[in-house]
VEXNU-978686 format. One record per residue: residue in one letter; z, y negated, x of N, C-alpha, C, O in turn; residue number from 0; chain. Coordinates in steps of 0.2 Angstrom, whole numbers. Layout:
N
(vexvex "a",(Z,Y,X),(Z,Y,X),(Z,Y,X),(Z,Y,X),NUM,"A")
...
END
This chain:
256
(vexvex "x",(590,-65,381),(585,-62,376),(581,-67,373),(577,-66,369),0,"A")
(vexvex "x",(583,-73,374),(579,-78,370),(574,-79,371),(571,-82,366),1,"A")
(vexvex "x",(569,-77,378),(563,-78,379),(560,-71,379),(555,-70,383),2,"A")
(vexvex "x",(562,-66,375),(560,-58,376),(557,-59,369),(558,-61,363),3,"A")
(vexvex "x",(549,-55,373),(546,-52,365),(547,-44,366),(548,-41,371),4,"A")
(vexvex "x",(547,-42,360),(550,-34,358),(542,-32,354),(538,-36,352),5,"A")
(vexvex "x",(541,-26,354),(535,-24,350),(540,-22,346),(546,-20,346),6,"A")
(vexvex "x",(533,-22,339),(538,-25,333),(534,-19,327),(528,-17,327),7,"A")
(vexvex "x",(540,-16,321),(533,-12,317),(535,-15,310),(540,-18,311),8,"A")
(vexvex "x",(532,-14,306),(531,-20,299),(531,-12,296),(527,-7,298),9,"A")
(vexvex "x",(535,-12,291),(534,-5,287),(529,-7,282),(530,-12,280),10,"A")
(vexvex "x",(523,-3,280),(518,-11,276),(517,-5,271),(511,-5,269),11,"A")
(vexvex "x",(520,1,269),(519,7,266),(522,6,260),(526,2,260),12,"A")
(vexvex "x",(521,9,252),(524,10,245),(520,8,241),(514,7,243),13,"A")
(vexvex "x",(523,8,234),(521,5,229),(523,-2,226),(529,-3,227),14,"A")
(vexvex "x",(520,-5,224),(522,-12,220),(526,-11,217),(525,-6,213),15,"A")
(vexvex "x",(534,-13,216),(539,-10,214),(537,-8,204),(532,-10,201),16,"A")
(vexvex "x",(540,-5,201),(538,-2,197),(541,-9,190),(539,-10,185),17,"A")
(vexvex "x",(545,-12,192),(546,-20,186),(543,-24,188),(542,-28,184),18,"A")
(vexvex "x",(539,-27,195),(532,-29,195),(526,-25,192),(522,-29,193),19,"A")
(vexvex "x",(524,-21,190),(520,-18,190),(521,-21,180),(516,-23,177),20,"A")
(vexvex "x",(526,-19,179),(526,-19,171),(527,-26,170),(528,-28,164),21,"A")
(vexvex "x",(527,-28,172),(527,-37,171),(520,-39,171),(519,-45,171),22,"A")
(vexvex "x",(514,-35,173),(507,-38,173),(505,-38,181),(499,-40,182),23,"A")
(vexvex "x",(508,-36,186),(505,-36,194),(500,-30,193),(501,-24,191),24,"A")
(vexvex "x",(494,-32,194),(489,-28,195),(488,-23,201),(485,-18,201),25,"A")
(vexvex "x",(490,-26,206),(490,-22,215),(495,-17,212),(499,-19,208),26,"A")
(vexvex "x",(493,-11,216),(497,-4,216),(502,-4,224),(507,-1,225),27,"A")
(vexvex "x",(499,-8,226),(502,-7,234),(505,-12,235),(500,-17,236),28,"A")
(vexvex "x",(512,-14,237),(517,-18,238),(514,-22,244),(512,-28,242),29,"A")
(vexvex "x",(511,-21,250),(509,-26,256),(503,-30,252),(504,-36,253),30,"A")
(vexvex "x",(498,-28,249),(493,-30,247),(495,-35,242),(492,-40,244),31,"A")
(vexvex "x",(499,-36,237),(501,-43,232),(499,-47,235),(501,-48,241),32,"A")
(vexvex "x",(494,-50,230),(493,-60,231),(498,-65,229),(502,-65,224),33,"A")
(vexvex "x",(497,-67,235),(502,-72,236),(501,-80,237),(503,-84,242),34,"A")
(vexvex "x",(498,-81,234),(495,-91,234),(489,-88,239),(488,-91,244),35,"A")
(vexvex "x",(485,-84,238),(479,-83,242),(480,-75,246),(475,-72,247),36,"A")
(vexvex "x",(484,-74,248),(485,-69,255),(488,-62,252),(487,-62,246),37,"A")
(vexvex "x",(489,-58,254),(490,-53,254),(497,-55,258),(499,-58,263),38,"A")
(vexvex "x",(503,-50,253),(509,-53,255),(511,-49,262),(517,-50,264),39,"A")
(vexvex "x",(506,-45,266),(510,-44,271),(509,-47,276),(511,-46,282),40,"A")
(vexvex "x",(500,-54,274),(497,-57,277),(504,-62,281),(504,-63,287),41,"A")
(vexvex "x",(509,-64,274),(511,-70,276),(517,-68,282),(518,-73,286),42,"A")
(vexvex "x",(520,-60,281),(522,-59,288),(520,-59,294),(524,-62,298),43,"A")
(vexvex "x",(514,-56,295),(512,-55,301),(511,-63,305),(511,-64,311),44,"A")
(vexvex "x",(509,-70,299),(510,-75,302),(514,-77,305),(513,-81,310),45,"A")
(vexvex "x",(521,-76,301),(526,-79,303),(527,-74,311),(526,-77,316),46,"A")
(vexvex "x",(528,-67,312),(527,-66,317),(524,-67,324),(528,-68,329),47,"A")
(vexvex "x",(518,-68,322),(513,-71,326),(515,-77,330),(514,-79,336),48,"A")
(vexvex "x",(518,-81,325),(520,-90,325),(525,-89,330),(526,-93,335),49,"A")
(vexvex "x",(532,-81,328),(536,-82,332),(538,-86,342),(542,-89,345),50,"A")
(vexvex "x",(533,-81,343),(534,-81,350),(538,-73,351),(538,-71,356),51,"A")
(vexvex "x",(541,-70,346),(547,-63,352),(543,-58,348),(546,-52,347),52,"A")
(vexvex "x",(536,-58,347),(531,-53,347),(526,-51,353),(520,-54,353),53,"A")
(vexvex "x",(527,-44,358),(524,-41,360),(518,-37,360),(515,-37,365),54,"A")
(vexvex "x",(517,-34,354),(512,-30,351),(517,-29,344),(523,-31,344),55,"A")
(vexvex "x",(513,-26,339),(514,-22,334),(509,-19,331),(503,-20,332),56,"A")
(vexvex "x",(513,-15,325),(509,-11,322),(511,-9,314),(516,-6,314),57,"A")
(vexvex "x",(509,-9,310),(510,-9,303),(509,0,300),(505,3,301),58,"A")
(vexvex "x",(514,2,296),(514,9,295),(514,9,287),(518,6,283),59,"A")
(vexvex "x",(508,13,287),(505,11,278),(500,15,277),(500,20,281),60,"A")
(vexvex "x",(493,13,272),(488,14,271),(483,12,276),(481,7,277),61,"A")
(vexvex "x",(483,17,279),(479,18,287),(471,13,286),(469,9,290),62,"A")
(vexvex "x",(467,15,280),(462,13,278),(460,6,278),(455,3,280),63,"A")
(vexvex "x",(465,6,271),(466,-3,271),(469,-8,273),(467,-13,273),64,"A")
(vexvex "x",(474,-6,277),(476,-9,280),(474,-12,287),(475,-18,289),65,"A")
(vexvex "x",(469,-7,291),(463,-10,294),(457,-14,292),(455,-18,295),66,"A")
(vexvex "x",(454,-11,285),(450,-17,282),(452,-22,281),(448,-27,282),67,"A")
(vexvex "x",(457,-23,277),(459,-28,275),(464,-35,277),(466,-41,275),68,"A")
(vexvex "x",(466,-31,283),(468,-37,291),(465,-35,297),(467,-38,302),69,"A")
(vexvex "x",(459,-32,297),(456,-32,302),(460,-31,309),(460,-35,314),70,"A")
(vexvex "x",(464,-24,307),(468,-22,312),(465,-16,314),(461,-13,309),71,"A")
(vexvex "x",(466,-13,322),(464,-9,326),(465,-2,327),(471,-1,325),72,"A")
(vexvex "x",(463,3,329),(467,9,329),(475,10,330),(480,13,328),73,"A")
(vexvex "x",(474,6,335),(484,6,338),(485,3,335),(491,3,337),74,"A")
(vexvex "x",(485,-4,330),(488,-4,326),(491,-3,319),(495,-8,317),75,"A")
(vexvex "x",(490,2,317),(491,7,312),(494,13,313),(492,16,318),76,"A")
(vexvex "x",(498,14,308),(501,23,309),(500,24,302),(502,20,297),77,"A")
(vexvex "x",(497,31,300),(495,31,295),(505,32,289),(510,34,293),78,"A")
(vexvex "x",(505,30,282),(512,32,281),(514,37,278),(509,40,275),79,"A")
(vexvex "x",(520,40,279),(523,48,280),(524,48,271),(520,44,268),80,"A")
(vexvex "x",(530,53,268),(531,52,262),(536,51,259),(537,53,254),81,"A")
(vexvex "x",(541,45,262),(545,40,263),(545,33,266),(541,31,270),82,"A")
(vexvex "x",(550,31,264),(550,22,268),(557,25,277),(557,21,283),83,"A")
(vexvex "x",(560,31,275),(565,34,280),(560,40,284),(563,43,289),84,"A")
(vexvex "x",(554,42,283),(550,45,289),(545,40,293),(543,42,298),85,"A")
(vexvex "x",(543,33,289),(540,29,292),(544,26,296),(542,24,301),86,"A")
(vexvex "x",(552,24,294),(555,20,299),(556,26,304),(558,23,310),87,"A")
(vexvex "x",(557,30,304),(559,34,311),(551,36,315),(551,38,320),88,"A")
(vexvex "x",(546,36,311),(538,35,317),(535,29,320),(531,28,323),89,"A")
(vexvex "x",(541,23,316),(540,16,320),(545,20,325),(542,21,331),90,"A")
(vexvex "x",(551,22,325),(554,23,333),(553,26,337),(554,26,343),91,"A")
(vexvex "x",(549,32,333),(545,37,339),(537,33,345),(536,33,351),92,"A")
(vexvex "x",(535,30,339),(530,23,341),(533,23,350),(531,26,355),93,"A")
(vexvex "x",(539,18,349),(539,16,354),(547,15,357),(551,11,358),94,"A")
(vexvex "x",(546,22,357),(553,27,361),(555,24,364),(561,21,363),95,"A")
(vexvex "x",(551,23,370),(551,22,377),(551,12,378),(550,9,384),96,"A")
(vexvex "x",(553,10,373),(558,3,374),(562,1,373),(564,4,367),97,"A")
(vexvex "x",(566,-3,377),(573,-3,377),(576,-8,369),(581,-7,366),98,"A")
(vexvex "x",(572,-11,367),(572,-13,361),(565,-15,356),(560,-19,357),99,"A")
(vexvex "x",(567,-12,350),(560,-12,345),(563,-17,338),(568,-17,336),100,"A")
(vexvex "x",(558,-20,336),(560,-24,330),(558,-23,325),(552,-24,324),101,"A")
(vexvex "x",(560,-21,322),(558,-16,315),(559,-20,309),(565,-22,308),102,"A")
(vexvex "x",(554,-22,303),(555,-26,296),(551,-21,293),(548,-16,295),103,"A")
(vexvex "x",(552,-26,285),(549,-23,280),(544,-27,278),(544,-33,279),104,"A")
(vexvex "x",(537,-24,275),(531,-29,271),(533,-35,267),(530,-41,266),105,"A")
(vexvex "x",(538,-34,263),(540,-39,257),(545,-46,258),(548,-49,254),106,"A")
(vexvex "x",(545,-47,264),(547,-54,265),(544,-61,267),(544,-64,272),107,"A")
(vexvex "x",(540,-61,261),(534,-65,263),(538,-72,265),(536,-73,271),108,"A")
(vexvex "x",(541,-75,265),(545,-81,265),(547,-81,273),(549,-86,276),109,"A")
(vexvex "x",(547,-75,276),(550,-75,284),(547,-80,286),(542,-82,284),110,"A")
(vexvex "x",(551,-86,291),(550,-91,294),(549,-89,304),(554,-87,307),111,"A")
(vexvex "x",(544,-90,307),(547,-91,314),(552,-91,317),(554,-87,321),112,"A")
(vexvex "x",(557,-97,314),(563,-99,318),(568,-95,313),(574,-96,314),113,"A")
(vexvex "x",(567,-91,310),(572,-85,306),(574,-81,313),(579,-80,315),114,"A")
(vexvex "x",(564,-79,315),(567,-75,319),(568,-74,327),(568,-69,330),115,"A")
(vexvex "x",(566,-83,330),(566,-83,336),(575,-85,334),(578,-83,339),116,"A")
(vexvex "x",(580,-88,330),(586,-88,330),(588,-81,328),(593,-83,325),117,"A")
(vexvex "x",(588,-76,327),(590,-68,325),(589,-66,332),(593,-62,333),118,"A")
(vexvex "x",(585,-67,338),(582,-64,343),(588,-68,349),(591,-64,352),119,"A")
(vexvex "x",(589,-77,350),(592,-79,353),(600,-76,351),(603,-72,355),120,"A")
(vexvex "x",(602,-77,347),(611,-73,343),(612,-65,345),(617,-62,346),121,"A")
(vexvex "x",(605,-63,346),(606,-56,348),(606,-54,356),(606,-48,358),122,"A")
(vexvex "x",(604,-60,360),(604,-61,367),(611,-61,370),(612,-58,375),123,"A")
(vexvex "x",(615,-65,366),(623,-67,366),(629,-60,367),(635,-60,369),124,"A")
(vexvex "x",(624,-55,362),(630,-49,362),(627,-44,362),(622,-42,359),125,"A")
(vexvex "x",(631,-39,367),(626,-31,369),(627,-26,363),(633,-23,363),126,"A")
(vexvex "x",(624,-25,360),(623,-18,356),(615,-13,355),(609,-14,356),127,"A")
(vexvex "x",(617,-10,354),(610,-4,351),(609,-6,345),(605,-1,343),128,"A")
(vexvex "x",(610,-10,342),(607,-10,333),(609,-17,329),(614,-18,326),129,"A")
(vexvex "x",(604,-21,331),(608,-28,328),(606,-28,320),(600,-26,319),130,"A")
(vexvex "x",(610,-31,315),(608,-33,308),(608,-38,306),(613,-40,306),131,"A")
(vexvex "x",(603,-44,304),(607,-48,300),(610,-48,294),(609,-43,289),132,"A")
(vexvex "x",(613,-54,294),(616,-55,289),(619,-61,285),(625,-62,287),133,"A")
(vexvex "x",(617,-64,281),(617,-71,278),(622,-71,273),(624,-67,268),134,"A")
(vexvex "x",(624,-77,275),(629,-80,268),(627,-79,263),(621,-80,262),135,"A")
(vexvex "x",(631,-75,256),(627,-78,250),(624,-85,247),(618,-86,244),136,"A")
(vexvex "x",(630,-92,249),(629,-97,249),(622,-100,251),(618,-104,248),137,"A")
(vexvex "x",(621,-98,257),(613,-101,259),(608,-97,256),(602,-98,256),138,"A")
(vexvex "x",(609,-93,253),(604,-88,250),(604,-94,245),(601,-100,247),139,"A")
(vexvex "x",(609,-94,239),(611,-98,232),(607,-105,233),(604,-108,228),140,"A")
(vexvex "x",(609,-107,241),(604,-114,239),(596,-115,239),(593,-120,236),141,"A")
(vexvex "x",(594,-111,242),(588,-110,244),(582,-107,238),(577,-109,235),142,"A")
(vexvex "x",(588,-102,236),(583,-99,232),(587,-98,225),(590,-93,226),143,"A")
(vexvex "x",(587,-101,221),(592,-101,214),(586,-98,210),(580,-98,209),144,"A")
(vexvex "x",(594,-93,209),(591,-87,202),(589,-80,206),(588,-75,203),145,"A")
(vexvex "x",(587,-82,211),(586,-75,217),(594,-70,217),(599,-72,220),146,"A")
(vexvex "x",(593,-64,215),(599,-60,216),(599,-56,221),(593,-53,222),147,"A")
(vexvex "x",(603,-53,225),(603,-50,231),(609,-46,230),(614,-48,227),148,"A")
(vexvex "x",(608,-39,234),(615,-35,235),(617,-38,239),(614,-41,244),149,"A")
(vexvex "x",(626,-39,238),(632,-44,242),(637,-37,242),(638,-32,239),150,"A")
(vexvex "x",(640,-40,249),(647,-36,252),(654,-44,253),(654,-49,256),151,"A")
(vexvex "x",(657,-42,250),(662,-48,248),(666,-45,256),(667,-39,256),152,"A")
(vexvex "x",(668,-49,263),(672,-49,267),(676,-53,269),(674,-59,267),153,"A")
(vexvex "x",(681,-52,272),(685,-59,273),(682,-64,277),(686,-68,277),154,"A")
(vexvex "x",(677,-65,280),(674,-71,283),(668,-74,276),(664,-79,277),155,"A")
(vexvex "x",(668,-70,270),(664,-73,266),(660,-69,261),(663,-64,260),156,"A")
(vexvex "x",(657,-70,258),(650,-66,255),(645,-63,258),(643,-67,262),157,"A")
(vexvex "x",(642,-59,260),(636,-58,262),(630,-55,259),(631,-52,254),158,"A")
(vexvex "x",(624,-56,262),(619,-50,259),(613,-48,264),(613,-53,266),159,"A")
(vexvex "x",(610,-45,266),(607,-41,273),(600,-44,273),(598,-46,268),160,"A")
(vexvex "x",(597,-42,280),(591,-44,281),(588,-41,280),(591,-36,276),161,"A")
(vexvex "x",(581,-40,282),(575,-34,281),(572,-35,288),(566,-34,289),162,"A")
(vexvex "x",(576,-37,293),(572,-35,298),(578,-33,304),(584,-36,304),163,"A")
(vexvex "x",(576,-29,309),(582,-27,312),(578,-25,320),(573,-23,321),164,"A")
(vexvex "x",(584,-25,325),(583,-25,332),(586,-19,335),(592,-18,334),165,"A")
(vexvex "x",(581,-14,339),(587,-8,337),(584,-6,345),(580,-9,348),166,"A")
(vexvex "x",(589,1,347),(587,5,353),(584,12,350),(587,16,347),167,"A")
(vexvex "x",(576,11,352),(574,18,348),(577,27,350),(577,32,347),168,"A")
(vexvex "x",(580,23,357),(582,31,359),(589,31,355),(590,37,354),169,"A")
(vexvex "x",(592,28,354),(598,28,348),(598,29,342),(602,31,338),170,"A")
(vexvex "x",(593,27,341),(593,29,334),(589,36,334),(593,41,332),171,"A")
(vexvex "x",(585,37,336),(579,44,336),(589,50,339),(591,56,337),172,"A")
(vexvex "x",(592,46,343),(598,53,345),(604,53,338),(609,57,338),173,"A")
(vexvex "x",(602,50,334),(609,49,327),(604,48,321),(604,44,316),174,"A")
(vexvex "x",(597,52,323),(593,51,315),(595,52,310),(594,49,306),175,"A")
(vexvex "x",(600,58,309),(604,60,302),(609,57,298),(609,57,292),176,"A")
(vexvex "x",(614,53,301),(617,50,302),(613,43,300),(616,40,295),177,"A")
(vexvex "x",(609,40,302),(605,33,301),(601,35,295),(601,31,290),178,"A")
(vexvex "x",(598,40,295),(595,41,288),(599,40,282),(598,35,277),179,"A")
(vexvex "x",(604,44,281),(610,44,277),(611,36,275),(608,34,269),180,"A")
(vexvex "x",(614,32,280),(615,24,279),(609,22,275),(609,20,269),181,"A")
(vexvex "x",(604,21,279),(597,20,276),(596,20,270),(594,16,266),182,"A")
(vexvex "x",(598,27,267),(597,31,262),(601,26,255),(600,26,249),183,"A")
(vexvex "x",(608,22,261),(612,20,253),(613,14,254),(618,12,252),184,"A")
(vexvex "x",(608,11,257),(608,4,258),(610,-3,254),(612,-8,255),185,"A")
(vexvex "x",(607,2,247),(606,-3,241),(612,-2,239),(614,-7,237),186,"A")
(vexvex "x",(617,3,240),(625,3,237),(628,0,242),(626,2,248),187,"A")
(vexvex "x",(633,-4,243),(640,-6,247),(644,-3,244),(649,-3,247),188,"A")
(vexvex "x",(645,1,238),(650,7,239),(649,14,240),(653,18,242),189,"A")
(vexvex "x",(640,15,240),(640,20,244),(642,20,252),(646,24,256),190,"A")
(vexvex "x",(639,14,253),(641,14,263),(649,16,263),(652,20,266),191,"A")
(vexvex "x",(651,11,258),(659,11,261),(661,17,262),(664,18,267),192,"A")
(vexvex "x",(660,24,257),(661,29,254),(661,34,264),(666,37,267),193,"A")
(vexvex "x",(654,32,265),(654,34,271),(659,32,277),(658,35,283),194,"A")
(vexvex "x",(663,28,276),(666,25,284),(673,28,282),(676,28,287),195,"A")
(vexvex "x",(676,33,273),(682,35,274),(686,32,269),(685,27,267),196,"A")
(vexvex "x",(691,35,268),(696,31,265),(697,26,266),(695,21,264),197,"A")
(vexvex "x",(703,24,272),(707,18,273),(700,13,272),(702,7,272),198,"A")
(vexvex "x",(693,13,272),(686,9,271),(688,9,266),(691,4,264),199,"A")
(vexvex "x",(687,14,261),(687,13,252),(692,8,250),(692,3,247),200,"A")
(vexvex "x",(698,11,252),(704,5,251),(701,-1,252),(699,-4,247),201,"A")
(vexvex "x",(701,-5,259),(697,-9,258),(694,-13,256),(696,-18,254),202,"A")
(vexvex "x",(689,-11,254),(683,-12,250),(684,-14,242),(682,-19,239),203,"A")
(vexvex "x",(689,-9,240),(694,-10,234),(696,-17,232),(696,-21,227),204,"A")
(vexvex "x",(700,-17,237),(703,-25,237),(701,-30,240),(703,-35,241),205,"A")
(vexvex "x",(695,-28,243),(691,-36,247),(694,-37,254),(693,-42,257),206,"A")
(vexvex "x",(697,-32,257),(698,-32,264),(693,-32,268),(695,-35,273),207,"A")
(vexvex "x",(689,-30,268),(685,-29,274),(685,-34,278),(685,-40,275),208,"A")
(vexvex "x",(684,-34,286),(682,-41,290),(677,-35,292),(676,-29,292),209,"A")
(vexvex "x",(673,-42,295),(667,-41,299),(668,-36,306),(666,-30,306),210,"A")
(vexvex "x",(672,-39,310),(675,-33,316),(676,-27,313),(673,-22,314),211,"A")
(vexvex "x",(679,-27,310),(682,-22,309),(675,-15,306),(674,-9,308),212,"A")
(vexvex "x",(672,-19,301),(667,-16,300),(661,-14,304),(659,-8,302),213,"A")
(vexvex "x",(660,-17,309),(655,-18,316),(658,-11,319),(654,-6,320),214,"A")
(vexvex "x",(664,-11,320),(666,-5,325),(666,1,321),(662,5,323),215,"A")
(vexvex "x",(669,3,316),(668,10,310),(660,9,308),(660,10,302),216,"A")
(vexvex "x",(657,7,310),(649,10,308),(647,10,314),(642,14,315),217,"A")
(vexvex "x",(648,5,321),(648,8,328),(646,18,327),(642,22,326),218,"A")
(vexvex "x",(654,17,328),(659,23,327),(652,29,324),(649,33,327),219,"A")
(vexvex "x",(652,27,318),(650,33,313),(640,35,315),(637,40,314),220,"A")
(vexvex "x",(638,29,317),(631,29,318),(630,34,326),(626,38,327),221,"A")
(vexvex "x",(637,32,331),(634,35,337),(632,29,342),(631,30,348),222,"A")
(vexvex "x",(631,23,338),(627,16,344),(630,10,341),(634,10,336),223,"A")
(vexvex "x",(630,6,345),(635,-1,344),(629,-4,341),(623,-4,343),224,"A")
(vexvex "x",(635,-6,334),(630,-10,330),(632,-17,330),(638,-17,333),225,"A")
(vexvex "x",(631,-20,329),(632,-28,327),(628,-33,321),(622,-32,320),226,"A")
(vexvex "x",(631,-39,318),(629,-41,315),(629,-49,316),(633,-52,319),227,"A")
(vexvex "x",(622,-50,313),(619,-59,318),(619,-62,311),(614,-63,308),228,"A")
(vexvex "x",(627,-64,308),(626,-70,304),(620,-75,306),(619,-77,312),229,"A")
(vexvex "x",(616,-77,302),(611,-82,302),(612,-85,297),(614,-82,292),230,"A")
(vexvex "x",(610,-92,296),(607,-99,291),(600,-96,286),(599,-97,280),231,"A")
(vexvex "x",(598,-93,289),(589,-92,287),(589,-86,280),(589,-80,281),232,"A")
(vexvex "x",(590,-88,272),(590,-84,270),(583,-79,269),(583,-74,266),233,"A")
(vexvex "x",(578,-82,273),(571,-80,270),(572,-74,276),(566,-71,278),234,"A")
(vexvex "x",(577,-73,278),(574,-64,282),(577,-61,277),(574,-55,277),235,"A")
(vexvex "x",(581,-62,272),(583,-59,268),(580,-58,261),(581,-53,257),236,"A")
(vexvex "x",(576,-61,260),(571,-62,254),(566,-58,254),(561,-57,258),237,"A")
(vexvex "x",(568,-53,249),(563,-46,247),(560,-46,239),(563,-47,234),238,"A")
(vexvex "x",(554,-45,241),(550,-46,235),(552,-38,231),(549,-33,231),239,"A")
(vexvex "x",(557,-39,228),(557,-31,224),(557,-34,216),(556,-30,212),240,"A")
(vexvex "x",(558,-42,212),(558,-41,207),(553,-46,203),(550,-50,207),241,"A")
(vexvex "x",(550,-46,197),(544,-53,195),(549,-57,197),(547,-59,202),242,"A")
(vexvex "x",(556,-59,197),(557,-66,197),(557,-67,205),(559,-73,207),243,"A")
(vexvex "x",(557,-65,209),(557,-63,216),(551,-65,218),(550,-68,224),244,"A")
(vexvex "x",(545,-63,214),(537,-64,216),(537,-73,213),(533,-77,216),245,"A")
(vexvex "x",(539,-74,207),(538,-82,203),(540,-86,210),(536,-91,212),246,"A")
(vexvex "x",(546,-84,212),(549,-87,217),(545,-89,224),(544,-94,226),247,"A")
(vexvex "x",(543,-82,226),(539,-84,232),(531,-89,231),(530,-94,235),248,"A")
(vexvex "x",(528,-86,226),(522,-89,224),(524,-96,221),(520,-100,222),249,"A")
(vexvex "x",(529,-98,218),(531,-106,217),(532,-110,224),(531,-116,224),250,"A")
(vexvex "x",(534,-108,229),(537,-109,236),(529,-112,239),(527,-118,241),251,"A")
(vexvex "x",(527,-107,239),(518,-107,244),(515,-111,237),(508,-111,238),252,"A")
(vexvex "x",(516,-113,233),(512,-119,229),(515,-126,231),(512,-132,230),253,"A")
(vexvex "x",(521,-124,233),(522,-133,234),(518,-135,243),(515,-140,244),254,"A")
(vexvex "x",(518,-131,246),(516,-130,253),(508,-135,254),(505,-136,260),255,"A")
END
């Protein structure tokens, strides 16, 4: 899979989070924030681009703007639904009919190339329907000091999740209720846990969790083999939801 491009959908749809907003951000719409010049979904679609395991893509949002103001094409855009959980499942309808689709979110303007031509080689190595990343908190902590993230404490360490993911559309589109749900509680590690069961909750309680184990009871519950691609790169991880989150990025692209 190292040399596979995937068509790829950029959720590029919401609002400027509502403690950005109250902090003085003037933009109403989350992809559109200036960002040292750009427009912060600018700064994904280059990293993308820079990749090499892009395909085609298409951005799901403000159908309008988001063609004038990236001077994108009809087929690249899907106008967005009344959710961030009905745009990700019209990215999968998009593009059913591949065996795998690469799916992010607008806010991680810091994505690097090698984030994710290394998330694309790691997930060549092992067969599943649904890869995750997944980062140390430690390399987050070096990288970005003062940056907070939701963490799952496991026995192989800390973690906290990416924002962007490798999935099989026909697996997901067959376990949509089931995946929405997940989706739905993303922001909780005790909501999820809540879903895998008791002997999970226990777990979770005492900091048992290991990674296998985990891999297999969300396999299990989803309907598709999931997997997760420990990576180095914390900037797949890095989501623009707070002002010190935006200080951070816009401090970043000033030293550039």
């Amino acid at each position: 899979m190292a040399d596979k491009k995937f068509p790829v959908v950029i959720l590029a749809g919401g609002p400027t989070p509502d403690k950005i907003l109250e902090a003085g951000e003037p933009e109403k719409e989350r992809a559109f924030i200036d960002i040292n010049g750009k427009p912060m979904l600018q700064w994904v679609i280059d990293a993308l681009n820079s990749s090499g395991v892009c395909a085609e893509f298409v951005c799901i949002g403000n159908a309008v703007r988001l063609r004038e103001v990236f001077k994108l094409s009809e087929s690249q855009v899907i106008p967005q639904g009344s959710s961030m959980l009905e745009n990700f499942m019209a990215g999968m309808e998009r593009f059913k009919n591949a065996p795998l689709v690469m799916e992010m979110t607008c806010d991680i303007p810091l994505l690097t190339p090698d984030s994710l031509r290394h998330l694309v080689e790691e997930a060549g190595k092992i067969e599943a329907e649904i890869y995750y990343p997944i980062i140390d908190v430690k390399h987050f902590d070096e990288k970005f000091a003062g940056g907070k993230r939701t963490t799952q404490i496991l026995k192989e360490g800390t973690f906290t999740g990416g924002n962007v993911f490798i999935l099989n559309p026909k697996s997901v589109l067959a376990n949509r209720g089931i995946i929405e749900e997940v989706i739905r509680s993303r922001k909780s590690p005790a909501k999820l846990v809540k879903l895998f069961g008791l002997p999970f909750i226990m777990k979770f309680a005492l900091k048992q969790l290991d990674l296998k184990g985990l891999e297999t009871k969300a396999s299990s519950l989803l309907g598709a083999k999931m997997r997760a691609i420990i990576t180095p790169y914390p900037e797949i991880g890095f989501d623009v939801d707070k002002p010190s989150d935006l200080e951070i990025a816009r401090s970043i692209f000033a030293r550039v």
